[in-house]
ZAMARGU-4260 file (C-alpha; in steps of 0.2 Angstrom, whole numbers, plus 5000, padded with zeros to 4 digits):
<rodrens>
0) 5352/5015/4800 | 5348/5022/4816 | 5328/5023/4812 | 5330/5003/4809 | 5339/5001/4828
5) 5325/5012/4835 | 5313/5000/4828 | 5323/4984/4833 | 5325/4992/4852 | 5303/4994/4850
10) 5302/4976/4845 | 5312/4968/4859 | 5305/4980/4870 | 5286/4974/4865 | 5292/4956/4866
15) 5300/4956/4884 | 5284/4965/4891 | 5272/4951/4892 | 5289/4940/4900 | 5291/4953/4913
20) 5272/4957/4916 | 5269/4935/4918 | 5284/4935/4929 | 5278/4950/4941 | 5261/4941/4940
25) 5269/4924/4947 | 5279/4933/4959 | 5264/4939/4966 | 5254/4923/4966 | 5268/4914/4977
30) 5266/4927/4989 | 5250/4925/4989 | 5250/4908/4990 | 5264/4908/5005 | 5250/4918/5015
35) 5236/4907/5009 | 5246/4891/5015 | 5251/4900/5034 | 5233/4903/5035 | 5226/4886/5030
40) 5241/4872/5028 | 5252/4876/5040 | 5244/4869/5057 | 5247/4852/5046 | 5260/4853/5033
45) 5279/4860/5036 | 5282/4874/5024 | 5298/4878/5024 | 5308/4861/5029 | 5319/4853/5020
50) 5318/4835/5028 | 5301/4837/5021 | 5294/4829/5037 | 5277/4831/5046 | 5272/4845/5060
55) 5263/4840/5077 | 5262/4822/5073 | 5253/4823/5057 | 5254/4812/5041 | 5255/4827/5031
60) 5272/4828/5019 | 5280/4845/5022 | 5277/4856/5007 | 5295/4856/5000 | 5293/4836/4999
65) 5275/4838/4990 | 5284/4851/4977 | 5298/4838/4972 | 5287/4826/4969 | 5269/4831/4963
70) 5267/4839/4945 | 5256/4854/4944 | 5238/4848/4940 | 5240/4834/4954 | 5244/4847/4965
75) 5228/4855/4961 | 5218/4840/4964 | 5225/4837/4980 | 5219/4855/4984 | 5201/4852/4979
80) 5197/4835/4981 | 5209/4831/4996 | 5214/4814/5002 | 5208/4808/5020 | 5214/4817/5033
85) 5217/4832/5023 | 5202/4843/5027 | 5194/4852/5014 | 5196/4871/5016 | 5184/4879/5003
90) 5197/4890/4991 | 5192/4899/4978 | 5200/4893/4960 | 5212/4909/4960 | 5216/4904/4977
95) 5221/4887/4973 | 5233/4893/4958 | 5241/4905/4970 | 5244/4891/4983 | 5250/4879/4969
100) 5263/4893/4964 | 5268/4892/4982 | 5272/4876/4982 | 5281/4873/4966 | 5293/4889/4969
105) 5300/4877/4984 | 5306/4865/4973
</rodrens>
């Protein structure tokens, strides 16, 4: 009995790893991406308001906005191929995943 708890403890154990190791990892991409955004997106886009309006006069929907309404891969695109005005600022592929984390953590 107490050898088959030891091994159903092991097992739960092995199978709660990778959750805990993927949600560090995407922990660690939104802070990323929050430092990537104030960096790059911020002279433009709001980051953290909820009216999800514009900064300094700009077109650009404030990032809480974005979040609610783009899905993930749009949000990618929107990243690399960016509609006019939007500059393009080159970001490497990791760079955009992290920034794209960012985003959807403020929905």
């Amino acid at each position: 009995m107490v050898q088959t708890n030891k091994v159903i403890v092991l097992a739960a154990m092995l199978v709660a790893a990778p959750t805990i190791a993927a949600r560090a990892q995407t922990d660690a991409d939104v802070a990323r991406g929050k430092a990537i955004a104030e960096q790059a997106c911020a002279g433009c886009h709001a980051m953290d308001n909820w009216q999800g309006g514009s900064i300094q006069g700009t077109p650009a929907p404030a990032f809480r906005a974005i979040a609610g309404k783009a899905r993930t891969e749009r949000l990618k695109d929107l990243v690399t191929t960016p509609p006019h005005p939007m500059p393009g600022i080159p970001l490497s592929a990791s760079e955009v995943n992290a920034l794209v984390a960012y985003i959807r953590s403020l929905k």
